[in-house]
C-alpha positions in Angstrom: 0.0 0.0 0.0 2.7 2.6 0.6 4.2 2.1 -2.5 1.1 2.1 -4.6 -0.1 5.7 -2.3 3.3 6.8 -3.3 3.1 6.0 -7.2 -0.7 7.6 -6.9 0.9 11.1 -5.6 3.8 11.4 -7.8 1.6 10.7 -10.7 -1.4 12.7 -9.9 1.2 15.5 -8.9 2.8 15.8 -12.0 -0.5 15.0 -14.1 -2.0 18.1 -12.3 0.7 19.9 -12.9 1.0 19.2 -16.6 -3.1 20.4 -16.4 -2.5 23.6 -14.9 1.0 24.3 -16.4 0.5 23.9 -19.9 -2.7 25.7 -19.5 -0.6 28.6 -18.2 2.0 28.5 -21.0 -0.9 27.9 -24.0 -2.6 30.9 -23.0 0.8 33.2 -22.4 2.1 31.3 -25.8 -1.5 31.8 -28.2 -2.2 35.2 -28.2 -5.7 35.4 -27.3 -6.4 32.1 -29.6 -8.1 30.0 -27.4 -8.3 27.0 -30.0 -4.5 27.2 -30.2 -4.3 27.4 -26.7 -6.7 24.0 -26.0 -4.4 22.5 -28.5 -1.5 22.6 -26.8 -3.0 21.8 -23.7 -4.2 19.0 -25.3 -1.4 17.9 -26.7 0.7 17.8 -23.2 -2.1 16.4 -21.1 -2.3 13.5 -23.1 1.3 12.7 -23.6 2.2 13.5 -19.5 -0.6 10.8 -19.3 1.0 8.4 -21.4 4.6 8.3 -19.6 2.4 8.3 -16.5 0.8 5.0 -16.9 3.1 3.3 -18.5 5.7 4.3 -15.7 3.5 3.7 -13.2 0.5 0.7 -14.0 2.7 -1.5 -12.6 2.8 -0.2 -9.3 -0.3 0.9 -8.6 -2.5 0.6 -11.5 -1.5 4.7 -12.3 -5.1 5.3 -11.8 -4.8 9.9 -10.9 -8.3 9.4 -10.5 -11.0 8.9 -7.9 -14.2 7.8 -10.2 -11.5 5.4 -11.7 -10.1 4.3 -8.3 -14.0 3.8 -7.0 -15.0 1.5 -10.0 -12.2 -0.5 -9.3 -12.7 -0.9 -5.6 -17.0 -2.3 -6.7 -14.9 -4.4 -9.2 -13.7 -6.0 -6.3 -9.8 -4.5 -5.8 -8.8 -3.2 -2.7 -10.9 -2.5 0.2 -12.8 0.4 1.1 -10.2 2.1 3.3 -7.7 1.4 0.8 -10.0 3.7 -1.5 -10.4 6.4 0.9 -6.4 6.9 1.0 -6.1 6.6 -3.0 -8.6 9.7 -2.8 -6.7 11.6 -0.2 -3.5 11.2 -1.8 -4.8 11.5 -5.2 -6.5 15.1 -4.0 -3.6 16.1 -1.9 -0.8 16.1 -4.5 -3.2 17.3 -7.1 -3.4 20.1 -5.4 0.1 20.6 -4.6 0.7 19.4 -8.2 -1.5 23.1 -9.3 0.1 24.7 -6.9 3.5 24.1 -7.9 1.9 24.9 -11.6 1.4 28.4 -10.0 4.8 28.8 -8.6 6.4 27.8 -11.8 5.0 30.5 -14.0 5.2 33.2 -11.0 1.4 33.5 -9.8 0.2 33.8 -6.8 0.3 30.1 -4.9 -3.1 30.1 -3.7 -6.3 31.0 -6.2 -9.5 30.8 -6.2 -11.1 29.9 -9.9 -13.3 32.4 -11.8 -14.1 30.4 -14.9 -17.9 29.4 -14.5 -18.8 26.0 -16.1 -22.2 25.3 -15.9 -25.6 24.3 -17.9 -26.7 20.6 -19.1 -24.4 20.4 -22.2 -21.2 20.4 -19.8 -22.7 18.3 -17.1 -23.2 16.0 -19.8 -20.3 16.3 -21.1 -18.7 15.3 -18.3 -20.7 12.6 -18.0 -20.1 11.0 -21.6 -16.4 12.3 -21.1 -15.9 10.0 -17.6 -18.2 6.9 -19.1 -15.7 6.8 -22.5 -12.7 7.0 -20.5 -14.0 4.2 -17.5 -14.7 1.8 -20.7 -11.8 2.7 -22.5 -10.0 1.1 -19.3 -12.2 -1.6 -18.3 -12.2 -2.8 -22.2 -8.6 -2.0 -23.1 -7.1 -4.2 -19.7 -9.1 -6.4 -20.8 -8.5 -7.2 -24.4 -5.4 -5.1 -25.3 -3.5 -4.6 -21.6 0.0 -3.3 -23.2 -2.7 -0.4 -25.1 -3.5 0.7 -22.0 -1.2 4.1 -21.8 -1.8 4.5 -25.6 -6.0 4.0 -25.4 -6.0 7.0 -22.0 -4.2 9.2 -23.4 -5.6 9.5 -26.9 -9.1 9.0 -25.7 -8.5 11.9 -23.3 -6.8 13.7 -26.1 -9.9 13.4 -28.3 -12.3 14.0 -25.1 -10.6 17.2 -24.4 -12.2 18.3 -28.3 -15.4 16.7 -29.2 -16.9 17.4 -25.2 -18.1 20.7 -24.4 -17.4 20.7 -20.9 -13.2 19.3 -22.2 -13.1 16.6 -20.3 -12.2 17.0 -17.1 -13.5 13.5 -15.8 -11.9 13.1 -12.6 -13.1 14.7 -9.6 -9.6 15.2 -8.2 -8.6 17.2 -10.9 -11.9 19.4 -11.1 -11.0 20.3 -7.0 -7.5 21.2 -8.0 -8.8 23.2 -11.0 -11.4 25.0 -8.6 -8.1 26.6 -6.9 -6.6 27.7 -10.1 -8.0 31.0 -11.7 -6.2 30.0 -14.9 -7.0 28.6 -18.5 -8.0 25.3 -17.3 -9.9 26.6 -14.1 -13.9 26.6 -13.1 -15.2 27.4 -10.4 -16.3 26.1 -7.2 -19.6 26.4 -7.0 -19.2 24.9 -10.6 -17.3 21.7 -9.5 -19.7 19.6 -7.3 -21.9 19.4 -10.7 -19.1 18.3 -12.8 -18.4 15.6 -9.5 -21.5 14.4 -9.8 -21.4 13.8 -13.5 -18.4 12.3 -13.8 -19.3 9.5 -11.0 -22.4 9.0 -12.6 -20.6 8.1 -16.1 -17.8 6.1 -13.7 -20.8 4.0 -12.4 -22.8 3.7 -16.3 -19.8 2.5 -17.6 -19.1 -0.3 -14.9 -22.9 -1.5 -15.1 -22.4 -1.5 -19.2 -19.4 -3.3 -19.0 -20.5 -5.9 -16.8 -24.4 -6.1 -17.6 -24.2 -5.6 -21.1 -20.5 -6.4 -22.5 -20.2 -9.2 -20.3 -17.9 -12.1 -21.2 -20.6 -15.2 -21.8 -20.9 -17.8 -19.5 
């Protein structure tokens, strides 16, 4: 357990980070462009999350991810209190992970998120965002385990485009982004909708996989 808490924190620190950064250095770097600057921040996100979990899967599974982390615990991995720590350290360094974002590019440490994200079409964003990237998992382990890092990262890659919300789909990261009044912020009186969301695609996509893409008998 130590060493899977400590893979969980380095990786969600430096996935956070990668967030919140590049965000920081798109939006200096594009000149008002915001499709540049989504882009680029794109284009980091998903190769950070590449190294990540194929650095990392062994160890812990490289899950950065608490809707993730909670449809493997009612798969039947870990225990309950094991859970409850992969949250805390996946929140804790997530947070240090923007905060160290901040530091980085000379802002002020501690922030509070301006960027409203709200109305259906991003809650259900989120929603179809965190389903497609549960069952990208589930599926990919499953059938194709080496694809694994390749399947995340390009599905979050093409998530970040074709959702309106960009595809947060991680509750972790959507606290951490609530304390970050930067490109990739929203704010918090935004984020307990985009929670919601996303652990209700986490959960669709576990009852699909297992009520209606189950292996036969």
């Amino acid at each position: 357990m130590k060493r899977t808490l400590w893979a969980e924190a380095v990786g969600s620190f430096l996935l956070f980070a990668t967030v919140i950064g590049s965000g920081i250095m798109a939006e200096r770097l594009a000149d008002g462009n915001v499709a540049v600057a989504l882009l680029a921040n794109t284009g980091a996100t998903a190769a950070m999350l590449y190294v990540l979990i194929a650095m990392l899967e062994p160890i812990s599974g490289a899950e950065f991810n608490p809707a993730v982390s909670l449809v493997m615990r009612l798969r039947g991995q870990c225990c309950w209190k094991g859970l409850v720590a992969r949250v805390a350290v996946q929140v804790a360094s997530g947070v240090l992970g923007a905060w160290c974002a901040h530091a980085m590019f000379g802002l002020p440490i501690l922030q509070i998120s301006q960027h409203v994200r709200a109305g259906t079409g991003q809650w259900l964003g989120e929603f179809i965002a965190t389903f497609g990237l549960v069952l990208t998992i589930l599926l990919t382990a499953r059938h194709r385990p080496q694809s694994v890092p390749a399947s995340v990262a390009l599905f979050i890659a093409a998530a970040y485009w074709f959702t309106s919300s960009t595809s947060f789909a991680n509750p972790a990261i959507t606290v951490a982004r609530s304390l970050s009044d930067t490109f990739a912020g929203i704010a918090p009186a935004s984020a307990p909708a985009f929670i919601a969301a996303q652990l209700a695609g986490a959960l669709a996509a576990l009852w699909f996989d297992k009520t209606v893409l189950a292996e036969p008998a």
